[in-house]
LOKOL-659460 format. One record per residue (C-alpha): residue number from 1; residue in three letters; chain; x, y, z. Coordinates in steps of 0.1 Angstrom, whole numbers, always signed. Layout:
REM LOKOL-659460
     k     r   c       X       Y       Z
   NUM   ALA   A       X       Y       Z
...
END
This chain:
REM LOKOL-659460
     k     r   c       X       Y       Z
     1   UNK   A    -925    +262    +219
     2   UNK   A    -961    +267    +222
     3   UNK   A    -980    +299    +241
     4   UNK   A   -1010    +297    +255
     5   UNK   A   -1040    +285    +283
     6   UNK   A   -1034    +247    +298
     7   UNK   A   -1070    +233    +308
     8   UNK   A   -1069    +214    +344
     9   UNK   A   -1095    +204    +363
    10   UNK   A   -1081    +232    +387
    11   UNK   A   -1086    +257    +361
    12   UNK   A   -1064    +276    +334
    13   UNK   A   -1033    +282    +337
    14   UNK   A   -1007    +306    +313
    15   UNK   A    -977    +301    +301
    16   UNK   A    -958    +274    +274
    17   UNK   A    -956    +240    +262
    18   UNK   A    -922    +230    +257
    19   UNK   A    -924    +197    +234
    20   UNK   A    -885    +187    +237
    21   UNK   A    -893    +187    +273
    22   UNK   A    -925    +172    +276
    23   UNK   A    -936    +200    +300
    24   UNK   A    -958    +230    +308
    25   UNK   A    -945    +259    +320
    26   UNK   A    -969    +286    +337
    27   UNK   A    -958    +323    +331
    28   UNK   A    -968    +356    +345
    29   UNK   A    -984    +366    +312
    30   UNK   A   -1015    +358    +298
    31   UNK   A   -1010    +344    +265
    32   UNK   A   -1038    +334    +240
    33   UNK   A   -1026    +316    +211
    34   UNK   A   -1038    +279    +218
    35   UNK   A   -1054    +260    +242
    36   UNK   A   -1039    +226    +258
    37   UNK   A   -1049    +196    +279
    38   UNK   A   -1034    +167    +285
    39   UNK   A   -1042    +135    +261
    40   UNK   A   -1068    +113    +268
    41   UNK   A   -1065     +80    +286
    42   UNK   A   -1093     +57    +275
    43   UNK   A   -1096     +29    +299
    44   UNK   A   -1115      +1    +281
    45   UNK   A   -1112      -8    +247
    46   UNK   A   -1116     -39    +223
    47   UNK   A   -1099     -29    +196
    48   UNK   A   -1098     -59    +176
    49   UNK   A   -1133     -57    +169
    50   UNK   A   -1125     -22    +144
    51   UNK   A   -1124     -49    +117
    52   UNK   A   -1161     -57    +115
    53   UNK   A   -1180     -23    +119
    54   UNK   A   -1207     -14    +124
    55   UNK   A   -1226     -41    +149
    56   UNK   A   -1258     -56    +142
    57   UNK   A   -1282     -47    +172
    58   UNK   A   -1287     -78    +191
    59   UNK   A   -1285     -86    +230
    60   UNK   A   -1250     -85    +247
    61   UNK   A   -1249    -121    +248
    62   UNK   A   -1250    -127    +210
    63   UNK   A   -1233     -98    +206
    64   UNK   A   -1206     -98    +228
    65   UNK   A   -1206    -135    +255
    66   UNK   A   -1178    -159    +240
    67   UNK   A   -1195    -180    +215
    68   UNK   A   -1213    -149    +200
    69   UNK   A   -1211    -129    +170
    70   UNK   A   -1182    -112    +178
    71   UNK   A   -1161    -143    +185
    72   UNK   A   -1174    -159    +154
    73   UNK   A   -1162    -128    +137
    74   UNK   A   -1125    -125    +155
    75   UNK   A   -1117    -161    +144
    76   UNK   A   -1131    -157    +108
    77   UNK   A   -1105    -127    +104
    78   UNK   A   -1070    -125    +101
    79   UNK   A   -1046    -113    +125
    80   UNK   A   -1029     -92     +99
    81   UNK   A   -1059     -76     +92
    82   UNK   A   -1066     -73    +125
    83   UNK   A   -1036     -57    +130
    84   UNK   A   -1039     -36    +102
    85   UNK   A   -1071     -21    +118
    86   UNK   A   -1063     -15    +155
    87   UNK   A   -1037      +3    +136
    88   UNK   A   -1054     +22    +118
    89   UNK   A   -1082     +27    +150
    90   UNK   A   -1057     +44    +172
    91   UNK   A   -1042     +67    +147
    92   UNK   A   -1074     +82    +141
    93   UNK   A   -1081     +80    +176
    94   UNK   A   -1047    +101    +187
    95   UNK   A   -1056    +125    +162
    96   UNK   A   -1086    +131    +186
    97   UNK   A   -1062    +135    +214
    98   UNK   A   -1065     +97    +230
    99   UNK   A   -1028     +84    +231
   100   UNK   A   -1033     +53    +257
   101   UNK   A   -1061     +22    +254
   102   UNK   A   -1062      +1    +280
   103   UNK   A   -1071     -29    +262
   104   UNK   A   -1087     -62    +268
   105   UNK   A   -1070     -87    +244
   106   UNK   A   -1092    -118    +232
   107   UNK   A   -1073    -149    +217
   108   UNK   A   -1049    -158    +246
   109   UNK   A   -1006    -157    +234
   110   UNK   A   -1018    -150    +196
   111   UNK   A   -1043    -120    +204
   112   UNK   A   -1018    -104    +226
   113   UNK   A    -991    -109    +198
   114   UNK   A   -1018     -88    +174
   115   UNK   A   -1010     -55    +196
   116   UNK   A    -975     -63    +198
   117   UNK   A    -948     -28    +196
   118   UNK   A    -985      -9    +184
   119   UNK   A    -978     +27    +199
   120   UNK   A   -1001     +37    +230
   121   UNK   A   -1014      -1    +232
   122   UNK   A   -1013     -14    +270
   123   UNK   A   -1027     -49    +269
   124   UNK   A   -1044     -68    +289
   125   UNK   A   -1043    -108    +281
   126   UNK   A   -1069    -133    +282
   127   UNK   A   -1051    -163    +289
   128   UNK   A   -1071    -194    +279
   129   UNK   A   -1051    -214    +304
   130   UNK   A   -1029    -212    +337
   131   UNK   A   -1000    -224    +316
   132   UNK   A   -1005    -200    +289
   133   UNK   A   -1008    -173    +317
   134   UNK   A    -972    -182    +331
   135   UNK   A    -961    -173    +299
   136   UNK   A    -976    -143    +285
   137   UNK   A    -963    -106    +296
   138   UNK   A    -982     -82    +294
   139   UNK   A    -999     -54    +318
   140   UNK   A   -1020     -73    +328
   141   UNK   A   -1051    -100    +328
   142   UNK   A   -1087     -92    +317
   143   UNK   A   -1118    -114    +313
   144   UNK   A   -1151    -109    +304
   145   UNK   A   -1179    -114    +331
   146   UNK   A   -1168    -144    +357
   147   UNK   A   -1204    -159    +346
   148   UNK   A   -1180    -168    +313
   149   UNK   A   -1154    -188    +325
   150   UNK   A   -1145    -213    +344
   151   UNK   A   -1142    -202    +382
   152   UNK   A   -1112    -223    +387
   153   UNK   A   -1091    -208    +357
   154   UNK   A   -1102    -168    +371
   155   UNK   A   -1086    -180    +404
   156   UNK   A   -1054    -195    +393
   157   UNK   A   -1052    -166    +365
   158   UNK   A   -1056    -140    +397
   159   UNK   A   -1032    -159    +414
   160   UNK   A   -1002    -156    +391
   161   UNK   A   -1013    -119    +385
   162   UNK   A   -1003    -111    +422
   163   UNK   A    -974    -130    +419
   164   UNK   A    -964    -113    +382
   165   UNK   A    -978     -84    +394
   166   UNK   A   -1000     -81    +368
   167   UNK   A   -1031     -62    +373
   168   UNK   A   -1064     -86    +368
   169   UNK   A   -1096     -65    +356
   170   UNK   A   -1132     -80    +351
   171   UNK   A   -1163     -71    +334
   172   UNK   A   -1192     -71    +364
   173   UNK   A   -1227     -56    +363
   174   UNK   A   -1234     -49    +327
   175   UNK   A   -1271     -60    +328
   176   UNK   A   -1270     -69    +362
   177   UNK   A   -1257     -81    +398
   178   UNK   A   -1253    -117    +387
   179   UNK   A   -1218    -116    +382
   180   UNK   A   -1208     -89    +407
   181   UNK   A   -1201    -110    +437
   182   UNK   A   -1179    -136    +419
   183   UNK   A   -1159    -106    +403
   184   UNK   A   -1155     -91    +436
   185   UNK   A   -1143    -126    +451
   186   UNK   A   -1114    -124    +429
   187   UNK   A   -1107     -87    +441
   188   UNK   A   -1100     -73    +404
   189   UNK   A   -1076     -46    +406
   190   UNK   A   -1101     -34    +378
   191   UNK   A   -1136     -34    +373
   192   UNK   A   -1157     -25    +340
   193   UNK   A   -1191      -9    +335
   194   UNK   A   -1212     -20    +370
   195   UNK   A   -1241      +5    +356
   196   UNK   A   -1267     -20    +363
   197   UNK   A   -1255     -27    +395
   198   UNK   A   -1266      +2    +421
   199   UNK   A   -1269     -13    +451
   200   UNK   A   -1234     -26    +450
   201   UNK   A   -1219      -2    +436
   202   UNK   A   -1210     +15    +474
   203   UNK   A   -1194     -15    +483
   204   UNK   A   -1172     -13    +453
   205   UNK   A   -1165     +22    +460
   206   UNK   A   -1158     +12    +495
   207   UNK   A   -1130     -11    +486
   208   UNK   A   -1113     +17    +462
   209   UNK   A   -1113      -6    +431
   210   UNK   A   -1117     +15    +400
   211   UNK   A   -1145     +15    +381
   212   UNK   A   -1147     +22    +338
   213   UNK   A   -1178     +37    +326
   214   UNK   A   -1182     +31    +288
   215   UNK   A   -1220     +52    +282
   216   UNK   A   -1223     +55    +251
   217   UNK   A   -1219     +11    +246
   218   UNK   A   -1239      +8    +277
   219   UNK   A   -1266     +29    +256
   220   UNK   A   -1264      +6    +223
   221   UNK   A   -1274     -21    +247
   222   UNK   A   -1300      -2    +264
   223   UNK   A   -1286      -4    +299
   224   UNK   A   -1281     +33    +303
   225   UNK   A   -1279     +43    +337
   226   UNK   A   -1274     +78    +347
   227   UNK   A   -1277     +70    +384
   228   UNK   A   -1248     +54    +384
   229   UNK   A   -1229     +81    +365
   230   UNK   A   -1239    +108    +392
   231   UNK   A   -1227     +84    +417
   232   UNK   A   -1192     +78    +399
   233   UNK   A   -1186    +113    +390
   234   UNK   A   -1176    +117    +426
   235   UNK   A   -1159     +86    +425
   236   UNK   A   -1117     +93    +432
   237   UNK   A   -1110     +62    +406
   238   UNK   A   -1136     +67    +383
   239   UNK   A   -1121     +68    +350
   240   UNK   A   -1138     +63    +312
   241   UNK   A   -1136     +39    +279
   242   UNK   A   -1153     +35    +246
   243   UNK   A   -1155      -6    +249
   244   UNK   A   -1162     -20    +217
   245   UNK   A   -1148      -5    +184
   246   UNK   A   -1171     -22    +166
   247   UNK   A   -1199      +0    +185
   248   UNK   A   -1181     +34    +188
   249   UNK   A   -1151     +51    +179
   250   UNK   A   -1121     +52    +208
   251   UNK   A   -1119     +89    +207
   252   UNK   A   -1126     +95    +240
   253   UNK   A   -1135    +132    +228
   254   UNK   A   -1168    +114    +217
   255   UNK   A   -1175     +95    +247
   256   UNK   A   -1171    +127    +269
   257   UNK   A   -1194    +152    +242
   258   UNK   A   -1218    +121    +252
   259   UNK   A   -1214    +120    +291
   260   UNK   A   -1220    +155    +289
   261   UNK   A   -1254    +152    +280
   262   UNK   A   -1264    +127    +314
   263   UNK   A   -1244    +140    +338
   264   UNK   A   -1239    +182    +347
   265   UNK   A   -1201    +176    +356
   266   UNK   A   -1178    +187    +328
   267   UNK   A   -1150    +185    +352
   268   UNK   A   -1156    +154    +365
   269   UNK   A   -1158    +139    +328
   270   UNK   A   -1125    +156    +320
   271   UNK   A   -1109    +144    +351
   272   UNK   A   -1123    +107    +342
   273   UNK   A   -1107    +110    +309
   274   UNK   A   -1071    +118    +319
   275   UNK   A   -1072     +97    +355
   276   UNK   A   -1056     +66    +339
   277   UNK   A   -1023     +78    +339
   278   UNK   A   -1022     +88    +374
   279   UNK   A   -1038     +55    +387
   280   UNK   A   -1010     +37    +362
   281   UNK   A    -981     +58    +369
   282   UNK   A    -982     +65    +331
   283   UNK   A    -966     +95    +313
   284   UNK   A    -993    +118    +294
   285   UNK   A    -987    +139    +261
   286   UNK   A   -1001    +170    +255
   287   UNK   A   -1032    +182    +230
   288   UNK   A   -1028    +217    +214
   289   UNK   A   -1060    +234    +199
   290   UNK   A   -1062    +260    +176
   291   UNK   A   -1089    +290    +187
   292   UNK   A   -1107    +294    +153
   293   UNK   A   -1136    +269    +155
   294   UNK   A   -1155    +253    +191
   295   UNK   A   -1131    +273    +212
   296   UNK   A   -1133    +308    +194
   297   UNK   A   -1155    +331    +219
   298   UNK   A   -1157    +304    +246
   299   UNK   A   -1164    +316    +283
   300   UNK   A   -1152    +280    +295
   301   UNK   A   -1125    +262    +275
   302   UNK   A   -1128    +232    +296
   303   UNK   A   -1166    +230    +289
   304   UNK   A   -1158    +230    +254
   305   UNK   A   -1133    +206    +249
   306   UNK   A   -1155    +181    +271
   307   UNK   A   -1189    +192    +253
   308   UNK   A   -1182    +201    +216
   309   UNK   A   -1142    +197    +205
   310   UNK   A   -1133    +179    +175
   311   UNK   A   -1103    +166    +160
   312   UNK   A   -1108    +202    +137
   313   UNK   A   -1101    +218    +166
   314   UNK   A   -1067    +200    +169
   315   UNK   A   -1038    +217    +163
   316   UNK   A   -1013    +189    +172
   317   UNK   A   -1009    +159    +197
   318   UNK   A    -974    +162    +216
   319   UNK   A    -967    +123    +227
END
């Protein structure tokens, strides 16, 4: 049993982590040995591509399109090495307090079968074909922009998604509105980045589908936007991912000490960092932190953990 302050995005609360339980329980007392949050829920990740750090800097089609560098590199490297370092990726992340990575799975059946029984992995499938997609199970479906692939394939794969009930998310509006209203015609139950896509982006909010921010890939690329930001920090399912780990570490701890810099909304990073598991009906862990280091003399714990907590601050990571 642990004493101390729980962070919410309603405020602090007192009282004591019970680990055996997986539960906070809020006391009369003020206690001030630790602090605690939940974990973190990043919401896009391509973890396969931890094998081949760090990036060359190049545009996001020979970077990241599907005959670029990155696919070059994925089918020039194993899949137990691959294997070995999404492994080794996440650990390092849920010592950061990250337990759950939404992840978009290149490769069809054998990329999926990469991530296979790896703790805190939800994948998402790239089926190469409608056949293969009857297949595969998995959480859900995920493609790249629907500028990509063949518009025939996204329809059928949507299709059997409904029927699987399989949630189908899309990249749309990286660089720009191009590929926005095709995404939208397949009515993703997930959408990722849309930072170069203002003047869309009510419509999208308009039609509730959730929208992942990943700032700090967005700003290797040079297609920051901290319009869009401001707008989404308001947004009800706005929720946050690193994207590439060949770009940047999925320690969602980094991407919100970055956020914090463009947008002045602590809470509303915090909230987009932990809003997976309510929009996934997913059960969360808890993070402990010791006082000694970022949080000793702090006049705002959550301001802290969203603007300068590190993995030293980390006492343990309840999952």
């Amino acid at each position: 049993m642990w004493r101390g302050a729980l962070i919410t995005e309603e405020g602090i609360k007192h009282g004591y982590l019970i680990p055996s339980e997986m539960k906070f329980e809020e006391s009369r007392l003020d206690y001030r040995d630790f602090y605690f949050s939940k974990t973190f829920f990043n919401a896009h990740t391509h973890l396969g591509d931890a094998a081949f750090k760090e990036a060359p800097r190049m545009d996001l089609e020979k970077l990241v399109a599907p005959n670029g560098y990155k696919q070059k590199m994925l089918n020039s490297t194993s899949p137990e090495v691959l294997r070995r370092e999404i492994k080794k990726e996440t650990e390092f992340a849920r010592k950061c307090g990250t337990s759950h990575f939404l992840d978009f799975r290149e490769g069809g059946l054998e990329g999926l079968k990469i991530v296979e029984g790896l703790d805190g992995i939800i994948a998402l499938a790239r089926p190469k074909n409608a056949d293969e997609a009857e297949k595969i199970q998995a959480f859900g479906f995920a493609y790249s922009s629907a500028r990509d692939h063949d518009e025939e394939l996204l329809k059928k794969v949507r299709e059997i998604a409904k029927r699987k009930k399989m949630i189908f998310a899309i990249h749309a509006g990286e660089k720009d509105c191009g590929d926005v209203e095709g995404a939208l015609e397949l009515q993703p139950d997930l959408l990722i980045h849309m930072n170069c896509c203002e003047e869309m982006l009510r419509d999208v909010i308009t039609m509730e589908i959730p929208i992942v921010s990943c700032a700090r890939s967005n700003a290797f690329f040079g297609l920051l936007n901290t319009k869009v930001y401001k707008i989404l920090k308001d947004y009800d399912f706005w929720m946050i991912g690193s994207d590439n780990a060949m770009i940047a570490s999925p320690s969602l701890l980094e991407e919100m000490h970055f956020l914090s810099y463009l947008i002045d909304d602590d809470t509303a990073i915090f909230k987009a960092a932990i809003r997976g598991y309510e929009l996934f009906n997913m059960k969360y862990g808890y993070v402990v932190y010791n006082r000694n280091y970022n949080f000793r003399r702090t006049n705002d714990p959550l301001k802290t953990l969203v603007r300068r907590a590190s993995a030293m601050d980390i006492e343990a990571v309840i999952i």
